[in-house]
Every structure is written in structure tokens, then in C-alpha cells.
NUNU-340311 format. One record per residue (C-alpha): residue number from 1; residue in one letter; x, y, z. Coordinates in Angstrom, 3 decimals, padded with zeros to 6 digits. Example, Ala and Ser with C-alpha at 12.3 -4.5 7.8 and 13.67 -1.06 7.14 Angstrom:
BEGIN
<i:1 | aa:a | east:012.300 | north:-004.500 | up:007.800> $
<i:2 | aa:s | east:013.670 | north:-001.060 | up:007.140> $
This chain:
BEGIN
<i:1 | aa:x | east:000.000 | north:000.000 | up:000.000> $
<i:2 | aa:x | east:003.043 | north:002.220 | up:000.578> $
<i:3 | aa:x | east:004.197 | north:002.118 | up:-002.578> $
<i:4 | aa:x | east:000.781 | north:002.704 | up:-003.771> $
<i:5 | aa:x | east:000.614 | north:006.215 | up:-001.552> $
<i:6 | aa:x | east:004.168 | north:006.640 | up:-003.071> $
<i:7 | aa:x | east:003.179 | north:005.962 | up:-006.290> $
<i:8 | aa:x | east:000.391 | north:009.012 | up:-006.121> $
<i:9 | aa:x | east:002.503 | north:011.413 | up:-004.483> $
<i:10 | aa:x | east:005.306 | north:011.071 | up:-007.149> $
<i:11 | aa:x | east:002.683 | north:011.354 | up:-010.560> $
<i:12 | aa:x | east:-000.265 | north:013.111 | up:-009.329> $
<i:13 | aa:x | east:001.880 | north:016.695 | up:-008.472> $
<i:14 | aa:x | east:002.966 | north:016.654 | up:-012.524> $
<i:15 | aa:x | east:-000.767 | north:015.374 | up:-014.108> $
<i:16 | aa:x | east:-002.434 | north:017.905 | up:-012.105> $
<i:17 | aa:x | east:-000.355 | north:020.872 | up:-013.181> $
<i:18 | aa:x | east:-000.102 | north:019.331 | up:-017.075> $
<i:19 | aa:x | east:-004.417 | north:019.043 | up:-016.363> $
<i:20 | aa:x | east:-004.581 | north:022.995 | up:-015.055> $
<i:21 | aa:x | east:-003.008 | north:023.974 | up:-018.715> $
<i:22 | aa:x | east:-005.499 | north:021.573 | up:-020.342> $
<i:23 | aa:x | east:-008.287 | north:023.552 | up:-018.688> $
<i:24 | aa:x | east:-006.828 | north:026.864 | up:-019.725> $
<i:25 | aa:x | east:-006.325 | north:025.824 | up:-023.266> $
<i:26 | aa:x | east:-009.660 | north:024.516 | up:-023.833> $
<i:27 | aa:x | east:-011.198 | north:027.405 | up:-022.135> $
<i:28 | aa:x | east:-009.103 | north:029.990 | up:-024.547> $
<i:29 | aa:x | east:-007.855 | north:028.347 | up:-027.982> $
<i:30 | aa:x | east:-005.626 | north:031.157 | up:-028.582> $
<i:31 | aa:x | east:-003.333 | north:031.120 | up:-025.528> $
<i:32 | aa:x | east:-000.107 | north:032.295 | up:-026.975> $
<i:33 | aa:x | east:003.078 | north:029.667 | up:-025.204> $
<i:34 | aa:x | east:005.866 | north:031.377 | up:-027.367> $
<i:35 | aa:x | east:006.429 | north:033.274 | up:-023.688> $
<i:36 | aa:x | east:006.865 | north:029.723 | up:-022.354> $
<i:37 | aa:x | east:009.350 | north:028.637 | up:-024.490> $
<i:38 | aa:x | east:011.584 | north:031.597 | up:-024.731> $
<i:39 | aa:x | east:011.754 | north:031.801 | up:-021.402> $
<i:40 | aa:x | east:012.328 | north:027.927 | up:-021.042> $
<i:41 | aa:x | east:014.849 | north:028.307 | up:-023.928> $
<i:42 | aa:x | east:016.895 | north:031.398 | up:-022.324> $
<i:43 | aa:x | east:016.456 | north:031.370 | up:-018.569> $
<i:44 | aa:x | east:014.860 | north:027.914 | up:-017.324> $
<i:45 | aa:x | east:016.437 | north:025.079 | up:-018.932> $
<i:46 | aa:x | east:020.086 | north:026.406 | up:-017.826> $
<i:47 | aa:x | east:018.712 | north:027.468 | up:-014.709> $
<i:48 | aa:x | east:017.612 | north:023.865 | up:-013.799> $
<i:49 | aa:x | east:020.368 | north:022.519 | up:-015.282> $
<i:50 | aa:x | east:022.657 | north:024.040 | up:-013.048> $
<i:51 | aa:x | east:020.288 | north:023.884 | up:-010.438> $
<i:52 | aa:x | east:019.324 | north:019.998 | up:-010.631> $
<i:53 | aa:x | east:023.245 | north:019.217 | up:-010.808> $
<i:54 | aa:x | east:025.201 | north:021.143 | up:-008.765> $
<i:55 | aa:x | east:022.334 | north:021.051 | up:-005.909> $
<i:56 | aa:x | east:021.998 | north:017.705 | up:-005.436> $
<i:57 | aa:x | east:025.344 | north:015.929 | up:-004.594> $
<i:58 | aa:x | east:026.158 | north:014.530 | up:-008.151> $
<i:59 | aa:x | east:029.501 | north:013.982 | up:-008.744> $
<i:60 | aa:x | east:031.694 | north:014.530 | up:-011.870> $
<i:61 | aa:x | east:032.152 | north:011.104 | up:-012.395> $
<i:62 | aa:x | east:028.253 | north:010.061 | up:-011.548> $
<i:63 | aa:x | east:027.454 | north:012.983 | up:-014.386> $
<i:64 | aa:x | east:029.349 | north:011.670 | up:-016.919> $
<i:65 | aa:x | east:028.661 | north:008.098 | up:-016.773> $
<i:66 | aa:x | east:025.301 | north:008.797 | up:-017.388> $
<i:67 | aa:x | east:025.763 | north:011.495 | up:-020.041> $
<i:68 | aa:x | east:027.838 | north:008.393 | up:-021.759> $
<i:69 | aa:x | east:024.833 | north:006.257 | up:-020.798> $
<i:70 | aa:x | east:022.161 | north:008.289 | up:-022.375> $
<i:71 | aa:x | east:024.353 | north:009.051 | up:-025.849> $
<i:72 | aa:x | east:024.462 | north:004.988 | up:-025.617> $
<i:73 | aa:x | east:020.710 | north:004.827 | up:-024.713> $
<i:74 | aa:x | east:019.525 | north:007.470 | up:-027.819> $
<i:75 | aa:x | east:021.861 | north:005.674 | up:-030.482> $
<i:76 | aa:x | east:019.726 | north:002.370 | up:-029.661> $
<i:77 | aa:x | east:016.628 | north:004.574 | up:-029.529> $
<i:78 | aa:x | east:017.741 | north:006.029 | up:-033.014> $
<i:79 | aa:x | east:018.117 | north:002.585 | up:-034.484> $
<i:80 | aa:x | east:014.670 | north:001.650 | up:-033.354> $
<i:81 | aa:x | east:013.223 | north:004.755 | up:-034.886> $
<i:82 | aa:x | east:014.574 | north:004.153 | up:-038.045> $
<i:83 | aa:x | east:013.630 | north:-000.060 | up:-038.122> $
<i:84 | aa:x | east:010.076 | north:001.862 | up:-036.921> $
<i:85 | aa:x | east:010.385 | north:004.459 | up:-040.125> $
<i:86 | aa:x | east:011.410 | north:001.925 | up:-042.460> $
<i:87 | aa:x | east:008.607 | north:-000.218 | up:-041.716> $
<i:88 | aa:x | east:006.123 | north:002.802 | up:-041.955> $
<i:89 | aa:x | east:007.568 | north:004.328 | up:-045.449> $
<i:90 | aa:x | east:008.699 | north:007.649 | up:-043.407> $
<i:91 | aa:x | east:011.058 | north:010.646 | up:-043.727> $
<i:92 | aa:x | east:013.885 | north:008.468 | up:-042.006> $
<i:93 | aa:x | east:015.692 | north:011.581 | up:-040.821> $
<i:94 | aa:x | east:013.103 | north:014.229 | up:-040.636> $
<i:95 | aa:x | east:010.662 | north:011.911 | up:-038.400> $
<i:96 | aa:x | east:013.359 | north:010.543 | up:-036.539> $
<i:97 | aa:x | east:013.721 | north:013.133 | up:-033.147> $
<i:98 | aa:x | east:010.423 | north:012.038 | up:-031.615> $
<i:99 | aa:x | east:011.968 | north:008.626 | up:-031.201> $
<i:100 | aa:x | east:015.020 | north:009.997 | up:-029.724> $
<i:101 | aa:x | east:014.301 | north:012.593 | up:-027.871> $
<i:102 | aa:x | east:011.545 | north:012.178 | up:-025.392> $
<i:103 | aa:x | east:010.617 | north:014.914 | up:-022.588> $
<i:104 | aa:x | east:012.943 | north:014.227 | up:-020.114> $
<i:105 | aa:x | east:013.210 | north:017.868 | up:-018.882> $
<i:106 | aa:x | east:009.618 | north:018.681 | up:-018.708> $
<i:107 | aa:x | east:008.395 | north:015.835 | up:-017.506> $
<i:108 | aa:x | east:011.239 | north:013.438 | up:-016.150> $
<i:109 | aa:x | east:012.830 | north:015.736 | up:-013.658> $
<i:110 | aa:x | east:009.795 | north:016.373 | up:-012.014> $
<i:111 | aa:x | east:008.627 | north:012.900 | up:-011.932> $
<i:112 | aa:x | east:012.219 | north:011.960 | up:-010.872> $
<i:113 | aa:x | east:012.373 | north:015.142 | up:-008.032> $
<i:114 | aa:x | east:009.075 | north:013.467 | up:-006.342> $
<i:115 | aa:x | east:010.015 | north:010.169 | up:-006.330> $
<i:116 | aa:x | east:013.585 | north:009.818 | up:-005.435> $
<i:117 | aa:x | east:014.850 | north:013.390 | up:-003.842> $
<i:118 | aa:x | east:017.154 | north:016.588 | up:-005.021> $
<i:119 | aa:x | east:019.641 | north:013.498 | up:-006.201> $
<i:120 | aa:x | east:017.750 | north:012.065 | up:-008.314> $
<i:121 | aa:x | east:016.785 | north:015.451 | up:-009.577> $
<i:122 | aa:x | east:020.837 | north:015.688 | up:-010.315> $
<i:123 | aa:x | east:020.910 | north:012.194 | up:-012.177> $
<i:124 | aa:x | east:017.803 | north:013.649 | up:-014.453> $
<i:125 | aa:x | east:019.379 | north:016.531 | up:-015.027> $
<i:126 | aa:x | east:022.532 | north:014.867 | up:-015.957> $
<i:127 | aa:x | east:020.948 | north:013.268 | up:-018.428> $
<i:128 | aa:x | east:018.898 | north:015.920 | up:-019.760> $
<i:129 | aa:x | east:021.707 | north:017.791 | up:-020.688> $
<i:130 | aa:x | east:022.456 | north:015.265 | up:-023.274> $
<i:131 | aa:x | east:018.452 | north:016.370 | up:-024.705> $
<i:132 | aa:x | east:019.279 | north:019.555 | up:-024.917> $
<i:133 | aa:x | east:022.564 | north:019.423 | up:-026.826> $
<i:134 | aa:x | east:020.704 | north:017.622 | up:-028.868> $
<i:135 | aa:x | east:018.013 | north:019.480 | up:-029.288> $
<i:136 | aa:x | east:019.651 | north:022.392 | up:-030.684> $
<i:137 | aa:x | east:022.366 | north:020.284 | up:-032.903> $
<i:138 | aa:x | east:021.154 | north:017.125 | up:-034.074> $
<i:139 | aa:x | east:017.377 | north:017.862 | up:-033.887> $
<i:140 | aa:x | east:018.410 | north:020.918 | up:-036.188> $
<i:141 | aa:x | east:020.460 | north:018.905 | up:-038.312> $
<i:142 | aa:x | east:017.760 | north:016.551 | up:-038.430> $
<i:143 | aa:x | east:015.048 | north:018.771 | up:-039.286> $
<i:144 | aa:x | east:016.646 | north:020.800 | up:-041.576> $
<i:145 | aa:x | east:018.988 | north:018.199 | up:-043.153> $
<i:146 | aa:x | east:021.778 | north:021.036 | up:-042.785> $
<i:147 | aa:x | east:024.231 | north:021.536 | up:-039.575> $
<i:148 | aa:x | east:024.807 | north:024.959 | up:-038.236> $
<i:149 | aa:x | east:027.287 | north:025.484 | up:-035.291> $
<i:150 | aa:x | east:025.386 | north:028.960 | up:-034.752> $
<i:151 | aa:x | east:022.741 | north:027.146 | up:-033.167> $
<i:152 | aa:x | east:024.688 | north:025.934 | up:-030.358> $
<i:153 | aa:x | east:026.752 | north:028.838 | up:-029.628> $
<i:154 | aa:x | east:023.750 | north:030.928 | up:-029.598> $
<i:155 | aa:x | east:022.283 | north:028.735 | up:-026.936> $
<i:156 | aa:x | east:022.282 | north:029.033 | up:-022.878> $
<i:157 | aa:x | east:021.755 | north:025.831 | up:-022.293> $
<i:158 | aa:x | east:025.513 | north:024.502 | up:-024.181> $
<i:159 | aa:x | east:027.282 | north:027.270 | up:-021.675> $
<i:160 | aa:x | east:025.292 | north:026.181 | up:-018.852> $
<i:161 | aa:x | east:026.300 | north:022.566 | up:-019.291> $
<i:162 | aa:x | east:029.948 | north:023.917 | up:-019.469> $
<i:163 | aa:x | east:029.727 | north:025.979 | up:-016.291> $
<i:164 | aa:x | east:028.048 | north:023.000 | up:-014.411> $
<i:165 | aa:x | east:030.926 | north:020.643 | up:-015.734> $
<i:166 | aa:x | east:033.575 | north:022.787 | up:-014.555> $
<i:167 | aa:x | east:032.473 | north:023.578 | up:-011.021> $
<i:168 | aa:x | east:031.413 | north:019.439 | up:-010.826> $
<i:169 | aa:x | east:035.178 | north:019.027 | up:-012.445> $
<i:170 | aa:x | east:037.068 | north:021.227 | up:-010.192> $
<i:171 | aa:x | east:034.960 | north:020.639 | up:-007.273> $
<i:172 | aa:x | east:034.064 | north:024.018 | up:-006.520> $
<i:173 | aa:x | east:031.267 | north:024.831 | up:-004.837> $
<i:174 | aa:x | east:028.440 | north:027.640 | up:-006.010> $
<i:175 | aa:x | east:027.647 | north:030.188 | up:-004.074> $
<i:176 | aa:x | east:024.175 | north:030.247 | up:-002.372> $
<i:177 | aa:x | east:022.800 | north:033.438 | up:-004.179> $
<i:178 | aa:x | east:023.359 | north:031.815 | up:-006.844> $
<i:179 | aa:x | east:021.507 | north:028.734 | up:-006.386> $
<i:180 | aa:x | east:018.456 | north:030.436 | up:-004.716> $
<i:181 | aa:x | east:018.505 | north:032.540 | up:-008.184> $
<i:182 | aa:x | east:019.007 | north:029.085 | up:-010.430> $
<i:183 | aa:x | east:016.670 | north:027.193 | up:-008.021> $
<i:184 | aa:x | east:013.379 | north:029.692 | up:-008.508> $
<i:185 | aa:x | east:014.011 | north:030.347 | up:-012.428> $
<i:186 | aa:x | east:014.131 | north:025.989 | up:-012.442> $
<i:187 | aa:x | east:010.593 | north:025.529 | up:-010.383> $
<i:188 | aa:x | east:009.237 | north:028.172 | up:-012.003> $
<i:189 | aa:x | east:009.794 | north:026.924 | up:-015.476> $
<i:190 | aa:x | east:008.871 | north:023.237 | up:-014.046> $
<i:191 | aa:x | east:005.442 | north:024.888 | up:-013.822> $
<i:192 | aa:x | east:004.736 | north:026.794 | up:-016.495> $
<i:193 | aa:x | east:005.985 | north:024.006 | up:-019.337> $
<i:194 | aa:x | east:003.981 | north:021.395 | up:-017.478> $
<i:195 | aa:x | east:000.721 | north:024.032 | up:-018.403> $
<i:196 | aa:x | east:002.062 | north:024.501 | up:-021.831> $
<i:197 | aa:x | east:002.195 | north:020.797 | up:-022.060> $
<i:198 | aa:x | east:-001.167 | north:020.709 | up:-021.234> $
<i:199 | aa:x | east:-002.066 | north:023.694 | up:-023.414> $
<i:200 | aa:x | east:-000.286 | north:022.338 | up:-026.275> $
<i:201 | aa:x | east:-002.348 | north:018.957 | up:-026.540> $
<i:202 | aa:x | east:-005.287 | north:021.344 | up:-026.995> $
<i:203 | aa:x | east:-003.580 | north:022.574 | up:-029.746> $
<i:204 | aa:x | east:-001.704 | north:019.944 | up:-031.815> $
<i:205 | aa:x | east:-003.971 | north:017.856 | up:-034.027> $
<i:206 | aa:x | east:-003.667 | north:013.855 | up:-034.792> $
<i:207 | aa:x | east:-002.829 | north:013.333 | up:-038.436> $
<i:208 | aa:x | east:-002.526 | north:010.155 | up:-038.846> $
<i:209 | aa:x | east:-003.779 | north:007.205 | up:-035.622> $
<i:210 | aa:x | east:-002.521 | north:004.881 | up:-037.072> $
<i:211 | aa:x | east:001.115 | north:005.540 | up:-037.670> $
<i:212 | aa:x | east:001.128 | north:007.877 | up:-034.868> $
<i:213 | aa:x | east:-000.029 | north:005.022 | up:-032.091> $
<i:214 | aa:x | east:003.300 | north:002.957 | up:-034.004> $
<i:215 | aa:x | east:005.615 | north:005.683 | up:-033.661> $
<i:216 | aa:x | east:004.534 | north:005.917 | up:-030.144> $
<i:217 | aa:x | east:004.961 | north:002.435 | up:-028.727> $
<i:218 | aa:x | east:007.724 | north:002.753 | up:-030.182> $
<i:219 | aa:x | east:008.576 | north:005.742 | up:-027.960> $
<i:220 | aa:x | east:006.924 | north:004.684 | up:-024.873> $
<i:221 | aa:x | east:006.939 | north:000.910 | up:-024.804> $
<i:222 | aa:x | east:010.255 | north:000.080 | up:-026.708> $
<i:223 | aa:x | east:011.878 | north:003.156 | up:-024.686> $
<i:224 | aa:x | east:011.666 | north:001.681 | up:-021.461> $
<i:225 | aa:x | east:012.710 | north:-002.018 | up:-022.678> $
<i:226 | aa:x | east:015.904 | north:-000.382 | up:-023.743> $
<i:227 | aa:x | east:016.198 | north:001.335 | up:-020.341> $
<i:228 | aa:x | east:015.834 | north:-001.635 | up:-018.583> $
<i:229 | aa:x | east:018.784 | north:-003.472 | up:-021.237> $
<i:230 | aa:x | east:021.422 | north:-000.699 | up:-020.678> $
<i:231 | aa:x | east:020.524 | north:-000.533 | up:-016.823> $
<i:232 | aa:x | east:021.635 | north:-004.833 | up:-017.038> $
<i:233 | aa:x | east:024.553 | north:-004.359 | up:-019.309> $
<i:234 | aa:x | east:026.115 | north:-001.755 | up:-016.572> $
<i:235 | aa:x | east:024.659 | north:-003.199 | up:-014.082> $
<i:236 | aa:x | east:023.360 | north:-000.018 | up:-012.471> $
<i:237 | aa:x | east:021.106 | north:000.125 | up:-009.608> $
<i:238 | aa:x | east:019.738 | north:002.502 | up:-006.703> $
<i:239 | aa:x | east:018.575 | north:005.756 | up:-007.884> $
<i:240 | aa:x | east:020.485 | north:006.146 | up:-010.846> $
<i:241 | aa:x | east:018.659 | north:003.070 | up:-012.147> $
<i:242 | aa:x | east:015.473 | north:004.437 | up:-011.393> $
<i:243 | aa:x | east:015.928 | north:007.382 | up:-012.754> $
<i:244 | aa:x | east:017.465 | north:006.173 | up:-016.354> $
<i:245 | aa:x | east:014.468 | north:003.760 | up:-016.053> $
<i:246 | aa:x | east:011.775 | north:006.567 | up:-015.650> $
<i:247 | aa:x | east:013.729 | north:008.867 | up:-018.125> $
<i:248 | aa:x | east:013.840 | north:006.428 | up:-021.147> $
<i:249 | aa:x | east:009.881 | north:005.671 | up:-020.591> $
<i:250 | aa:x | east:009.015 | north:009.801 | up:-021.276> $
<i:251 | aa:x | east:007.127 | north:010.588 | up:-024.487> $
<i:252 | aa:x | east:008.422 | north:012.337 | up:-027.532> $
<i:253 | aa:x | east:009.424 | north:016.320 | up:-026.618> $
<i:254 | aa:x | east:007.610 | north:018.889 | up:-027.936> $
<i:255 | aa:x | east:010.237 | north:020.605 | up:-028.915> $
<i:256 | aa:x | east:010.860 | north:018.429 | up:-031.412> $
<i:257 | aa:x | east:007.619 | north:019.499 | up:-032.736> $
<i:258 | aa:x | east:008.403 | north:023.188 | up:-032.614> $
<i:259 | aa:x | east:012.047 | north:022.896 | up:-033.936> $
<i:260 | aa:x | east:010.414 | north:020.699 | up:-036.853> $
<i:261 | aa:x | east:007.840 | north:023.365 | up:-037.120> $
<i:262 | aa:x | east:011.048 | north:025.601 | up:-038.007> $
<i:263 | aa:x | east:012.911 | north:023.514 | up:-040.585> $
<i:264 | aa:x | east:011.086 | north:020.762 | up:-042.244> $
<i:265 | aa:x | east:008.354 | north:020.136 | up:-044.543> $
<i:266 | aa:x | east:004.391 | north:020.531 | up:-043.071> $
<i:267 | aa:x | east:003.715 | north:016.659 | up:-043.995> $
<i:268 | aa:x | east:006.502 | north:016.129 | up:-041.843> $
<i:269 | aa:x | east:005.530 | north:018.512 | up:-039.104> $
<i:270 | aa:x | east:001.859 | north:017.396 | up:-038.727> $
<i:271 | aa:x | east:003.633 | north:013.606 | up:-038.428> $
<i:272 | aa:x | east:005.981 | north:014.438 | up:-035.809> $
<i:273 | aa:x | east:002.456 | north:016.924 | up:-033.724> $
<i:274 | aa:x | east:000.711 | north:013.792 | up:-033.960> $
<i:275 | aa:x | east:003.652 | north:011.753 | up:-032.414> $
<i:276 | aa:x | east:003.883 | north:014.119 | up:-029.914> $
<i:277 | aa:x | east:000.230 | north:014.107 | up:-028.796> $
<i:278 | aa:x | east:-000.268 | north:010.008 | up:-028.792> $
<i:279 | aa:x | east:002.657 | north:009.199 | up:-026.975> $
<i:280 | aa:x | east:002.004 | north:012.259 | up:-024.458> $
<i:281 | aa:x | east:-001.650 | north:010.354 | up:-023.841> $
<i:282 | aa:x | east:000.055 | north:006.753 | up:-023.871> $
<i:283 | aa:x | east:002.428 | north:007.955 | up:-021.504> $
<i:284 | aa:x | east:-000.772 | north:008.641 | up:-018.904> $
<i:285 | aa:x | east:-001.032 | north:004.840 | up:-018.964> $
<i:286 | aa:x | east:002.555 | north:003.627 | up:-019.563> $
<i:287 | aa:x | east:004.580 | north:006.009 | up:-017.106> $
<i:288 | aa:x | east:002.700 | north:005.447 | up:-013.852> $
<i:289 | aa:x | east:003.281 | north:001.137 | up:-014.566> $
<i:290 | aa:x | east:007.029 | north:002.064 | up:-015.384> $
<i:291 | aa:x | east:007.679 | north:004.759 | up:-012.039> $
<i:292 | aa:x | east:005.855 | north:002.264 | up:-009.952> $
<i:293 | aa:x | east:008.481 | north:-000.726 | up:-011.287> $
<i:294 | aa:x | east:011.100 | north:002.028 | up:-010.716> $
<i:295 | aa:x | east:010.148 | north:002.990 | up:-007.189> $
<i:296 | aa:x | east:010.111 | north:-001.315 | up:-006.090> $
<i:297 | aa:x | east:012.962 | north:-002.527 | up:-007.411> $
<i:298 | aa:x | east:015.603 | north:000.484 | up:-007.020> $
């Protein structure tokens, strides 16, 4: 029953909010996010970058095993996208980020923050950071079919990940101001892209069912399978399990949809909304049966 209680406490915080921007969006269809996102793009994400890792007790060492274990997890993820695109007849490259990149800022740290503590906050962060180099580099490259280093030295988030690196490499610790000022831009942008998660599947139509429910177990179901491989090959366990466990079950970013949105083709970009929208509903069903294997066995 305890884990049950546990279980609630850890989900019910992140639904809720993610329900309070569904109400708002279906109560005004032309809520305007791009406030959201610039701030999330500029200010938050860094900020709880910083924040989630340098607050929490994770090591240099613990933050770059699993940055190497999340590169190893996404190239697996990648190949499964592709087998998945194949199969479909798909843009193999254009379609391929919502199989690679699922919400694990958005959504994972929060999950992870409830149900294992500030550290395992750190290890989701950790990971994260991998998202959102990739976000603005290969997601770009992706979407466009064209690299462009201006992307990623235009972006906060690439010299936040340095600064956090640094201080974690040299062992130095932050000053306090400065955490209280990383820690409120973080929870603050915890809340208000949960809402625009919520406001966004107002929003974003469904294309395609069909391919979109494929795409999606593909994101969802195969994602945590793959976790749950990589977590036996180095044999992890604890919270760092848990966490890359609870990470690799998130659905597909919707940035991925908005960077898409940007660079590719609108057949393309009403695919990848539809992804976006059908694994985000999955994941109502497929996250709470993956957290609740996290929280029993590590």
C-alpha cells in the first residue's frame, strides 16, 4: 500500500499541473506559449540545469557516466526509430527526433524530483543535458537536413552545461545566491511548461492514428525495454537506475515538434504533432506502470 501512496505522491503533483493547462487551453484556444518557451529556452532550462546538478550531490564522475549512458541509450533509440520508419515508409531523418528525444526535462525531472529526492533530480538533469545538446544540434540537423554550429553557440543551455561541468570538475562549490537565483528560475519553469504541455495537446492535431499510435509504442513501450537493457549491461542500480528507467519511458518532446515546425516540410511537421500528442496520452497509462516498477525494485 506504501508504494501505492508513493506511487500518487510522485505522478499526481505533474498530471495535475499538465491538467490545469489543459483547462486553460480549452477554455481559450488562442493562448499564446511562445512566452513559455523563450523563457524555457533562455532562462529555465540552464537554470535547472545548473540547479538539478550542482544542488543535489552529483559527482563529476556520476554525471558523466550517465551522459555516456544516455548518448548509448539514444543511439539504440535512433536505431529503433529508423527499423520503426522503415517499416512505416517515413522521412527516415526528418521523423526521426520524436523517437530519440523524449521529454525528459519537462516531464522526467519532475517525476524523478518526487520520487527519489534533489539526487535524483541531479541524475535527471545529468541526463537531460544530453536532450538539450541535442536538441539544438542534431534535432536541427535533423530537421533541416543542414548543420549549423550557430545554433549551439547561440544557446544558454551549451554554456550552462559547461559551467556546471567545470564547477562538478574542479569541485568548486556555487555560491548560495546563486543557487536560490538558479533554483526559482528551475521551479518556475517546471510549472509553467507542465501548463504549456497541457495547453499544447489542446492545440496539436492527430494526423494520422494509425502511424502515430506505431511511432509511439515505439517511444513509450520500446523506450523503457531499452532502459531496462542498458541498466543490465552496466549493471546499475539505486537511484540512478530508477531514474534512467523513468527517463527512457518519457514521451516524444515537444520541442521536437516546434524545432520541426522551423525547418522541415508541413507533412513532416503534422507527423511528428501527432507523435507528440499520442505518446504524451500513452504515456498517462505507460509512465505510472514504469515509475511504480522504478520505485520497487531500485
Amino acid at each position: 500500500m506504501e508504494l501505492y501512496i508513493k506511487l500518487f505522491e510522485v505522478l499526481s503533483p505533474v498530471f495535475f499541473i499538465v491538467g490545469i493547462g489543459y483547462f486553460l487551453g480549452k477554455k481559450s484556444s488562442n493562448i499564446d506559449t511562445s512566452f513559455i518557451t523563450n523563457y524555457s529556452a533562455n532562462f529555465g532550462t540552464p537554470a535547472l540545469i545548473i540547479f538539478g546538478v550542482m544542488s543535489s550531490g552529483v559527482t563529476y564522475s556520476m554525471f558523466a557516466d550517465y551522459f555516456i549512458y544516455w548518448l548509448i541509450a539514444m543511439a539504440i533509440f535512433g536505431i529503433v526509430g529508423v527499423i520503426f520508419l522503415v517499416l512505416m515508409k517515413k522521412d527516415c531523418i526528418r521523423e526521426l527526433p520524436p523517437f530519440i528525444l523524449p521529454n525528459t526535462g519537462n516531464m522526467g525531472i519532475p517525476i524523478c524530483l518526487f520520487a527519489y529526492g534533489t539526487f535524483g533530480m541531479g541524475v535527471a538533469a545529468s541526463i537531460s543535458a544530453v536532450i538539450v545538446l541535442l536538441h539544438f544540434t542534431l534535432n536541427v540537423f535533423l530537421a533541416s537536413k543542414r548543420f549549423n554550429i550557430l545554433v549551439i553557440v547561440k544557446s544558454p543551455s551549451f554554456y550552462a552545461i559547461l559551467i556546471t561541468v567545470a564547477f562538478l570538475y574542479f569541485e568548486i562549490e556555487a555560491p548560495t545566491f546563486v543557487l536560490n537565483t538558479v533554483m526559482l528560475l528551475a521551479y518556475a519553469m517546471i510549472v509553467l511548461i507542465l501548463m504549456s504541455l497541457g495547453i499544447a495537446l489542446t492545440q496539436l492535431k492527430v494526423f494520422s492514428l494509425k502511424s502515430s499510435i506505431i511511432s509511439s509504442i515505439g517511444r513509450v513501450v520500446i523506450g523503457p525495454i531499452i532502459g531496462l537493457i542498458l541498466i543490465k549491461i552496466f549493471n546499475l542500480s539505486g537511484v540512478g537506475a530508477g531514474v534512467l528507467l523513468i527517463q527512457s519511458s518519457m514521451p516524444s518532446a515537444i520541442l521536437t515538434y516546434l524545432i520541426a515546425s522551423m525547418y522541415s516540410p508541413k507533412k513532416v511537421v503534422d507527423s511528428i504533432a501527432s507523435t507528440v500528442v499520442v505518446s504524451t496520452l500513452m504515456s498517462i497509462i505507460t509512465v505510472p506502470i514504469v515509475v511504480f516498477f522504478a520505485l520497487k525494485y531500485f
